[in-house]
DOTI-101899 format. One record per residue: residue number from 1; residue in three letters; y, z, x of N, C-alpha, C in turn. Coordinates in steps of 0.05 Angstrom, whole numbers, always signed. Last residue first. Example, Ala and Ser with C-alpha at 12.3 -4.5 7.8 and 13.67 -1.06 7.14 Angstrom:
<bavos>
+-----+---------+--------+--------+--------+--------+--------+--------+--------+--------+--------+
: num : residuo :   n_py :   n_pz :   n_px :  ca_py :  ca_pz :  ca_px :   c_py :   c_pz :   c_px :
+-----+---------+--------+--------+--------+--------+--------+--------+--------+--------+--------+
:   2 :     ser :    -45 :   +142 :   +257 :    -21 :   +143 :   +273 :     +1 :   +157 :   +258 :
:   1 :     ala :   -114 :   +156 :   +264 :    -90 :   +156 :   +246 :    -66 :   +156 :   +264 :
+-----+---------+--------+--------+--------+--------+--------+--------+--------+--------+--------+
</bavos>
This chain:
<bavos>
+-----+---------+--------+--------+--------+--------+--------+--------+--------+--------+--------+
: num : residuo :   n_py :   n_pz :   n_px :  ca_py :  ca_pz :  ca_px :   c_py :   c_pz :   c_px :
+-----+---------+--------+--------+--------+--------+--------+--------+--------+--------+--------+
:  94 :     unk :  +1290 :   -124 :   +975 :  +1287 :   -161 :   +987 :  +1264 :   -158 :  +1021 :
:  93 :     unk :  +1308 :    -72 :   +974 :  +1285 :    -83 :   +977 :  +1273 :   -108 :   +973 :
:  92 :     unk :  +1359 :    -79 :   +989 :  +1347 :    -70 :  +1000 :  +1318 :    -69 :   +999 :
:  91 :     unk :  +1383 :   -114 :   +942 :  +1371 :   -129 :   +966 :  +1363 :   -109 :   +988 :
:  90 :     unk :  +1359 :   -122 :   +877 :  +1368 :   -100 :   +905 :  +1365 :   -110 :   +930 :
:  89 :     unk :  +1352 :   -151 :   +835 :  +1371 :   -142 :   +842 :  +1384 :   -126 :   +866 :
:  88 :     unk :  +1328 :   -214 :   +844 :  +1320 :   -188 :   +848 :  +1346 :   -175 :   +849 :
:  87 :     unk :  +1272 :   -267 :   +829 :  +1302 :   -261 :   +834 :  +1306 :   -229 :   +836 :
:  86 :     unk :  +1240 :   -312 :   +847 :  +1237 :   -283 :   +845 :  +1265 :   -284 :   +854 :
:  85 :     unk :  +1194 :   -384 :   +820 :  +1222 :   -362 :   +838 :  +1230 :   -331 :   +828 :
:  84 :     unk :  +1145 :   -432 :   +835 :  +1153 :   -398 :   +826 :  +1175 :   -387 :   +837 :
:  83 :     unk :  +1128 :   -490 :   +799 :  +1143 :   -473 :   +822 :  +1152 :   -455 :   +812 :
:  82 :     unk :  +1107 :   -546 :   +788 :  +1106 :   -519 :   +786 :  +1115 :   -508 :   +805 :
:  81 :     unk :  +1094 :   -600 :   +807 :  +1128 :   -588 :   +795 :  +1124 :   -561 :   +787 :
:  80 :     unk :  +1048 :   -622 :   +813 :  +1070 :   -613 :   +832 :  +1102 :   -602 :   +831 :
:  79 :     unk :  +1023 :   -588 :   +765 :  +1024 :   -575 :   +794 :  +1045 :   -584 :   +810 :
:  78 :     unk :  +1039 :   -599 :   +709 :  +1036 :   -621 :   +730 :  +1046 :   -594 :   +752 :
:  77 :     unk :   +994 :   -587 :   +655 :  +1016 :   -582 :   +670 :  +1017 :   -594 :   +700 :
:  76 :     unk :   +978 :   -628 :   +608 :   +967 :   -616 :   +624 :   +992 :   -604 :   +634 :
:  75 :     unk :   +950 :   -640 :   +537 :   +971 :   -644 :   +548 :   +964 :   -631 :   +582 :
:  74 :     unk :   +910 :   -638 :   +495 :   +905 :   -654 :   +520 :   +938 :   -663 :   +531 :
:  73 :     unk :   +916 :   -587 :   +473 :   +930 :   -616 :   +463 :   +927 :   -634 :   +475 :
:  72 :     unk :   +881 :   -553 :   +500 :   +866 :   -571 :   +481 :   +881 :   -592 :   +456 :
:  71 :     unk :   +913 :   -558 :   +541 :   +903 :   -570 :   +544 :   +883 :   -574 :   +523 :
:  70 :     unk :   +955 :   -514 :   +526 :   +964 :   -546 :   +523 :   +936 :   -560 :   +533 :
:  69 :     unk :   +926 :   -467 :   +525 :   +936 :   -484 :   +503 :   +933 :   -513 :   +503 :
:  68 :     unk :   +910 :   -464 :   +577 :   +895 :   -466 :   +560 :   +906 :   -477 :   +538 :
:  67 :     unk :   +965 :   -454 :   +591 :   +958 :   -481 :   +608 :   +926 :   -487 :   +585 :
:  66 :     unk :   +979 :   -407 :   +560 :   +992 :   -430 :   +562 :   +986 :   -459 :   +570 :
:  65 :     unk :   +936 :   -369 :   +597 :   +938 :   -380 :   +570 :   +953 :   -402 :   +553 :
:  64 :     unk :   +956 :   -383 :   +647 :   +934 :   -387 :   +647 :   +932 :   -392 :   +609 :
:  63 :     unk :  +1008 :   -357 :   +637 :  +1004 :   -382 :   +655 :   +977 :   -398 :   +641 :
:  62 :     unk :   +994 :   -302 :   +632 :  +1008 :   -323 :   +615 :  +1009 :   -346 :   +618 :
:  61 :     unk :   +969 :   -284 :   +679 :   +951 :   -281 :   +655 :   +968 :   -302 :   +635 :
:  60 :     unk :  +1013 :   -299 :   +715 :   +989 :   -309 :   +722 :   +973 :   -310 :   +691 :
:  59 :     unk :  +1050 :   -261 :   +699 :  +1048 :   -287 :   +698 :  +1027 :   -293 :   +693 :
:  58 :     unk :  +1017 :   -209 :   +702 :  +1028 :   -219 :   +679 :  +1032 :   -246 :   +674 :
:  57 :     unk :  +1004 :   -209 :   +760 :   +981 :   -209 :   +737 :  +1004 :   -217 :   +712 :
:  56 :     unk :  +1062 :   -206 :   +774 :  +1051 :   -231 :   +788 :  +1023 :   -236 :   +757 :
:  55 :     unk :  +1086 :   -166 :   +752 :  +1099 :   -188 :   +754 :  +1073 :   -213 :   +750 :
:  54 :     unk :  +1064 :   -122 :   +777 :  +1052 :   -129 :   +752 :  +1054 :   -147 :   +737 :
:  53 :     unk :  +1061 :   -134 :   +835 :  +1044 :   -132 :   +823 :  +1041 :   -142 :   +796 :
:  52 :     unk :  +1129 :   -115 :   +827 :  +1114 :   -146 :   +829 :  +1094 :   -145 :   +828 :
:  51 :     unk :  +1149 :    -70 :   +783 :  +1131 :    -71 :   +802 :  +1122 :   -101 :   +808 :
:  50 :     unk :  +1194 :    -77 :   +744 :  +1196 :    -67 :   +769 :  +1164 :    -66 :   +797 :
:  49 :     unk :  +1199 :   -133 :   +716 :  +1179 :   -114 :   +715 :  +1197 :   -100 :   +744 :
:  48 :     unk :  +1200 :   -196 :   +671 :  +1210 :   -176 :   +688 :  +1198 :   -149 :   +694 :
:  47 :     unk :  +1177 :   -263 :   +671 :  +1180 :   -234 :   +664 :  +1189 :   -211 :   +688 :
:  46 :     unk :  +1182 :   -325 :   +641 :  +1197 :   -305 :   +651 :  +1191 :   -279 :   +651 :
:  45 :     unk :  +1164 :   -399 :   +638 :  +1156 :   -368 :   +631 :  +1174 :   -353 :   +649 :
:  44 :     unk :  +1179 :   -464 :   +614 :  +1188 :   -436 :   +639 :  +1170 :   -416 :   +622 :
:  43 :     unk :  +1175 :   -538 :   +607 :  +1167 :   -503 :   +602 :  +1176 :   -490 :   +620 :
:  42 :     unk :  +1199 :   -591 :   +589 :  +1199 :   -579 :   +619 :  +1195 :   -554 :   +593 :
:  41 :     unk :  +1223 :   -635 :   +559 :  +1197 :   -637 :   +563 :  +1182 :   -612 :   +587 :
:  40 :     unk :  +1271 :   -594 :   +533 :  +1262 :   -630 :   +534 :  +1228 :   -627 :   +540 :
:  39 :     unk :  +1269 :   -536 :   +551 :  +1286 :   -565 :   +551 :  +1269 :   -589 :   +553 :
:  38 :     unk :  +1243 :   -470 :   +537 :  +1234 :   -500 :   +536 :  +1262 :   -519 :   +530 :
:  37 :     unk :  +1210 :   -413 :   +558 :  +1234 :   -425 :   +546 :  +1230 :   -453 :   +549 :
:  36 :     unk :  +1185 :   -350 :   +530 :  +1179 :   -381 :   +545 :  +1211 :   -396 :   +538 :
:  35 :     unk :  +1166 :   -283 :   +569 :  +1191 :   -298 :   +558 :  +1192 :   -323 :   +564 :
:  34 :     unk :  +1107 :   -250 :   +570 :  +1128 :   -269 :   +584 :  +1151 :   -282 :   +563 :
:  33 :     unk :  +1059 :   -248 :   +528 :  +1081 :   -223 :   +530 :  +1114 :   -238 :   +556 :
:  32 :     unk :  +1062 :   -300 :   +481 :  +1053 :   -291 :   +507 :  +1075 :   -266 :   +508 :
:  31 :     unk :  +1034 :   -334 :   +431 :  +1045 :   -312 :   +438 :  +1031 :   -309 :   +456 :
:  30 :     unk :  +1023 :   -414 :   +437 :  +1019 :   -382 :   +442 :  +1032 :   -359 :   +438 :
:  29 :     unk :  +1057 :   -453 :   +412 :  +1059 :   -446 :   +432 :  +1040 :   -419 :   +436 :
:  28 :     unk :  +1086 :   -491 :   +375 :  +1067 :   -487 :   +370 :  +1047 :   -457 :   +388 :
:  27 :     unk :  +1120 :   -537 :   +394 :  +1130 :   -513 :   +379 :  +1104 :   -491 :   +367 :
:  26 :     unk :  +1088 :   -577 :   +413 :  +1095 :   -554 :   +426 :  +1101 :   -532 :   +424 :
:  25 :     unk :  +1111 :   -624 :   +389 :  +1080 :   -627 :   +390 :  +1073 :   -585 :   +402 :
:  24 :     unk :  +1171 :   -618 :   +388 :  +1160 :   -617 :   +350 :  +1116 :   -609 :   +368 :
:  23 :     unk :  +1178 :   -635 :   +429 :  +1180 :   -607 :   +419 :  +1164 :   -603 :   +404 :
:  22 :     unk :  +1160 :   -688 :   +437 :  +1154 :   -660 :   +453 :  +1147 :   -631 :   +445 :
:  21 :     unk :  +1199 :   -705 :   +404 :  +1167 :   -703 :   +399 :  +1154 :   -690 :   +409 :
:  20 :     unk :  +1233 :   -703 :   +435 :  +1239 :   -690 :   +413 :  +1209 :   -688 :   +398 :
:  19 :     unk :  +1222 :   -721 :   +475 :  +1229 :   -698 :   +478 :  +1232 :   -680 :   +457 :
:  18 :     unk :  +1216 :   -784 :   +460 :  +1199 :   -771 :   +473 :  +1209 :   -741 :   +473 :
:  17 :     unk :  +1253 :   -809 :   +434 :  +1243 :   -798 :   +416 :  +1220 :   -772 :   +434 :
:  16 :     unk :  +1273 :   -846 :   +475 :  +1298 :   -836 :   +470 :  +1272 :   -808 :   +454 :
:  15 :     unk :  +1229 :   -853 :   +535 :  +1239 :   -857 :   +514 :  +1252 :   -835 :   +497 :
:  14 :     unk :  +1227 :   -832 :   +589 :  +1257 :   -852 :   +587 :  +1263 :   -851 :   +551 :
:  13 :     unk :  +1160 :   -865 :   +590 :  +1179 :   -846 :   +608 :  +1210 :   -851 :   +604 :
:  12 :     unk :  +1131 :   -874 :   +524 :  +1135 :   -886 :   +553 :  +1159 :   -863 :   +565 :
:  11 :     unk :  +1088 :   -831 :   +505 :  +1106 :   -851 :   +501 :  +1122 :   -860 :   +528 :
:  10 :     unk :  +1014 :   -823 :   +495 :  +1043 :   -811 :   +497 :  +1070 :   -836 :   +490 :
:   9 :     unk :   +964 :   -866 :   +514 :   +975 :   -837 :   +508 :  +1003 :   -829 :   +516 :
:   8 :     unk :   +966 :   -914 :   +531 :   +930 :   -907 :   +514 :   +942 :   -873 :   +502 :
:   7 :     unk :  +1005 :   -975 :   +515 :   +999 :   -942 :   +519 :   +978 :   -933 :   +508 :
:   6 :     unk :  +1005 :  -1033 :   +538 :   +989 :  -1019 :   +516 :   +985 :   -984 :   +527 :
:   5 :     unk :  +1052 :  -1087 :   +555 :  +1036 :  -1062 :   +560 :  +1026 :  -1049 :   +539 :
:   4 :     unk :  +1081 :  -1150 :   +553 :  +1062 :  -1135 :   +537 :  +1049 :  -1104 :   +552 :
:   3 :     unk :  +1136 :  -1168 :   +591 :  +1112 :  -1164 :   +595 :  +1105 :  -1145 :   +572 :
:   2 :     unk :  +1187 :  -1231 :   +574 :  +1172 :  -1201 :   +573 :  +1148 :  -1199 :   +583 :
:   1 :     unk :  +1219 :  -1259 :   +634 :  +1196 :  -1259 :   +616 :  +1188 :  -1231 :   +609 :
+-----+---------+--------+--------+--------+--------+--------+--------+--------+--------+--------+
</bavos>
């Protein structure tokens, strides 16, 4: 037996058009001094710096403007999938 559901927002999880609508809703994006990149429904920011300090305020300030964005698309960012990685060339100072 079918069941009837009524989406109050977005499109269902899976659907073929969802990513692409994604985009198209997204393409829209801030200028940020960070480097954004975007697959399907998933954001990144990237920046490089020799000092992590400046790393960290840079994100952070891009982050924050980004997450402002999307939220007066009433879109949000999902914390539990946020995650920060530091890659480095020297492993003496690892």
């Amino acid at each position: 037996m079918d069941q009837v559901m009524t989406l109050q927002d977005g499109f269902p999880h899976g659907s073929v058009l969802a990513p692409l609508l994604f985009n198209i809703y997204t393409s829209d994006l801030p200028i940020i001094i960070s480097r954004k990149y975007a697959y399907a429904d998933d954001l990144a920011i990237m920046h490089a710096d020799g000092d992590w300090k400046a790393v960290e305020r840079m994100l952070r300030k891009d982050l924050t403007t980004v997450s402002e964005h999307l939220q007066t698309r009433k879109l949000k960012l999902s914390t539990t999938k946020t995650v920060s990685e530091v890659f480095h060339l020297s492993n003496k100072r690892s």
